[in-house]
N, C-alpha and C positions, 0 to 999 in steps of 0.2 A: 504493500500500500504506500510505505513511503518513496519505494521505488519510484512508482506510476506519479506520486504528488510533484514530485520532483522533475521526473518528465514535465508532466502538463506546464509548472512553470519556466522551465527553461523553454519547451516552447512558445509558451504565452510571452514572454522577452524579447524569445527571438521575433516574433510577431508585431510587438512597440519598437522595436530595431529596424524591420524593416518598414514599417509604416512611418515610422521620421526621417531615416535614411533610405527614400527611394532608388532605385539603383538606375545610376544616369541615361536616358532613353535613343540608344542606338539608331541607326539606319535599319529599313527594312530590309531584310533579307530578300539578295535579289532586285535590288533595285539598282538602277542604270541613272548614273547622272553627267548631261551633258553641256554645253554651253549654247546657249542664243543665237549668240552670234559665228561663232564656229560648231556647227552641228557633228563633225567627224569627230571633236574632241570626246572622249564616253570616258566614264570611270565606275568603279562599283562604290565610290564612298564621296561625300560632300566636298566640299573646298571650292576652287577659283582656276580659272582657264590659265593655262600656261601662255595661251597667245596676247590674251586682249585684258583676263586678270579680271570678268565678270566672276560674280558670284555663280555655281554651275546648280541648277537645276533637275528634276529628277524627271528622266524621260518622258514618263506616265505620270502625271503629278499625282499628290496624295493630300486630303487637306491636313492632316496631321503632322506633313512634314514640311508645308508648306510655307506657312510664317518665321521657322527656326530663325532663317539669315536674316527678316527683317527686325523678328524680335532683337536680337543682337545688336544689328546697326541704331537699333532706334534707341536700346539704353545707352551706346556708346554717343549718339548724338547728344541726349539729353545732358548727359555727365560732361560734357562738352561744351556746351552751351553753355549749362550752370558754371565752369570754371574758363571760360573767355570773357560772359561779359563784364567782371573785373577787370582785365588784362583791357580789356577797348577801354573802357572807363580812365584807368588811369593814362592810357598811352592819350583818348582824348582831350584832357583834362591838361597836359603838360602842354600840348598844342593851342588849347582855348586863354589858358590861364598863366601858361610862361613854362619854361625850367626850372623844376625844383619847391612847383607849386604844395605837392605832398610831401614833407617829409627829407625832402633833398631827390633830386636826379638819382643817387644812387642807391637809397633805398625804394623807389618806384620800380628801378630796375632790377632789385632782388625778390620784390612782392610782384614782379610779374615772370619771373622767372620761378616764381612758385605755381603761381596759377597757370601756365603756360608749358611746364614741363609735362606733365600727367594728360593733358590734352594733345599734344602730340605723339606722344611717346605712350601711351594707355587709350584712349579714346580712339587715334589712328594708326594705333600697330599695323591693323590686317593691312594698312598701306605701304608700308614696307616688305609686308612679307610678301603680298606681291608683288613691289617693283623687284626683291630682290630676286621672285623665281623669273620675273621676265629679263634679268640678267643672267639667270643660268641658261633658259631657254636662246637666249639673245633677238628673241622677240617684245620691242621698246615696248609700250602704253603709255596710256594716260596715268596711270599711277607712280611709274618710274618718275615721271615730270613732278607727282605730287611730292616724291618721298624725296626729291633733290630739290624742291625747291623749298618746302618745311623743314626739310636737314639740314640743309646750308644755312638758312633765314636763322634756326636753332642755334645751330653751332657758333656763326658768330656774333652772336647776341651773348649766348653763355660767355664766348672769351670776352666782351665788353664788360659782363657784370665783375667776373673773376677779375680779370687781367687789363682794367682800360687803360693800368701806363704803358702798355704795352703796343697800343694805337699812339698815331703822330699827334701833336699839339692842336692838328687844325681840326681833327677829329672827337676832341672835347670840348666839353662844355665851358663854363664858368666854375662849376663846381665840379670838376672832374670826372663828371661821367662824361660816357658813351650812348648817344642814339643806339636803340635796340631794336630788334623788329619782331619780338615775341607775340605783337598783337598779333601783325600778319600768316604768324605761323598757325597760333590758333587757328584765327579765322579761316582761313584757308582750309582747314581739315574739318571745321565746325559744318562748313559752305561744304564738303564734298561728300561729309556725311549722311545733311540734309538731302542731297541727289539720291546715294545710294539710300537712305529709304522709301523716300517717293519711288525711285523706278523699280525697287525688290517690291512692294506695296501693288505699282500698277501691273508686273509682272505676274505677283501670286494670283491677284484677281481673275486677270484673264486666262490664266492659266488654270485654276479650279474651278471658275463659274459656268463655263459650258458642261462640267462633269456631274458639276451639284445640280445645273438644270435637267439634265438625263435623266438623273437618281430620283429626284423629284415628278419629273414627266411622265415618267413609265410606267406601264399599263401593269397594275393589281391583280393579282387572281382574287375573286370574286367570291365567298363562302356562304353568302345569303340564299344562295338556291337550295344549296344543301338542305339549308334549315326550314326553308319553307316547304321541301319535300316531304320533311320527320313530321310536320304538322297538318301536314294534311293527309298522313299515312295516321 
């Protein structure tokens, strides 16, 4: 008996285990996913086109695997958004109001080099990760342009905040900073995030709405004959 009690609750554990820790929700088995714009590209598991670096698509669409990529883009925009309009704020604010209006030049440029790191670099990873398969591939995109010109904008902006005596005299301020261009790096990834949800958004639509109109249109088998048969037997 204490055997069997013993069981039950170690199963019943295991049962609150997995019902809090559900176990991460896979590709279907079997399923083919290719790209829009390059339709020879196939693969059997999700990811992004080695040529063009869209999000790839599942041949036959399924509505349950259909939103994945936009759900993704959409919290990485959101998180984006909430940590650029800081970053515009204060880069606009030093334009309207002077040099040094917050705090000094060079603390503006460390408080935006806060909000501005994690937006590039967390919000638009997956833009890197494809410009760098379209450098393994050696087929360019659009993404390549993005990840080189947010990289570059990054990087020297970061040597300005770190290292500005390290820039010429004519390239400082009054208070020894450096013009940074962390807004535009944001922005830039905030603006392309924005795209790729609208078009993963207008993509899944048209892409499941003719299947869920099908599922819906299609002729019922009909059980009422049956029953009026038993009734009048």
């Amino acid at each position: 008996m204490s055997h069997d009690h013993r069981s039950d609750a170690t199963a019943d554990h295991a049962g609150d285990c997995a019902h809090h820790n559900p176990a991460p929700k896979a590709a279907s088995p079997g399923t083919i996913y290719t790209c829009p714009m390059h339709p020879h590209v196939r693969q059997d598991a999700p990811g992004s086109c080695p040529i063009c670096g869209m999000a790839l698509e599942p041949l036959i669409p399924h509505a349950s695997e259909a939103g994945g990529e936009a759900a993704d883009m959409t919290r990485r925009f959101l998180v984006g958004l909430a940590l650029t309009v800081p970053v515009l704020g204060l880069e606009m604010g030093s334009h309207l109001a002077g040099q040094g209006w917050f705090m000094g030049g060079a603390y503006v440029n460390w408080l935006q080099f806060a909000f501005a790191t994690p937006v590039v670099f967390r919000a638009g990873w997956p833009f890197f990760v494809r410009a760098w398969q379209s450098l393994v591939s050696g087929s360019l995109n659009m993404f390549t342009l993005i990840a080189l010109g947010t990289g570059v904008a990054w990087v020297y902006s970061a040597v300005a905040t770190f290292a500005p005596d390290a820039f010429p005299e004519g390239f400082r301020e009054a208070d020894g900073a450096v013009a940074v261009y962390f807004e535009a790096a944001a922005v830039i990834t905030v603006l392309v995030l924005l795209g790729q949800v609208l078009e993963l958004r207008a993509r899944t639509h048209a892409r499941v709405a003719p299947y869920a109109h099908f599922l819906i249109s299609r002729p019922r088998p009909h059980t009422g004959s049956k029953r009026t048969e038993r009734r009048k037997t």
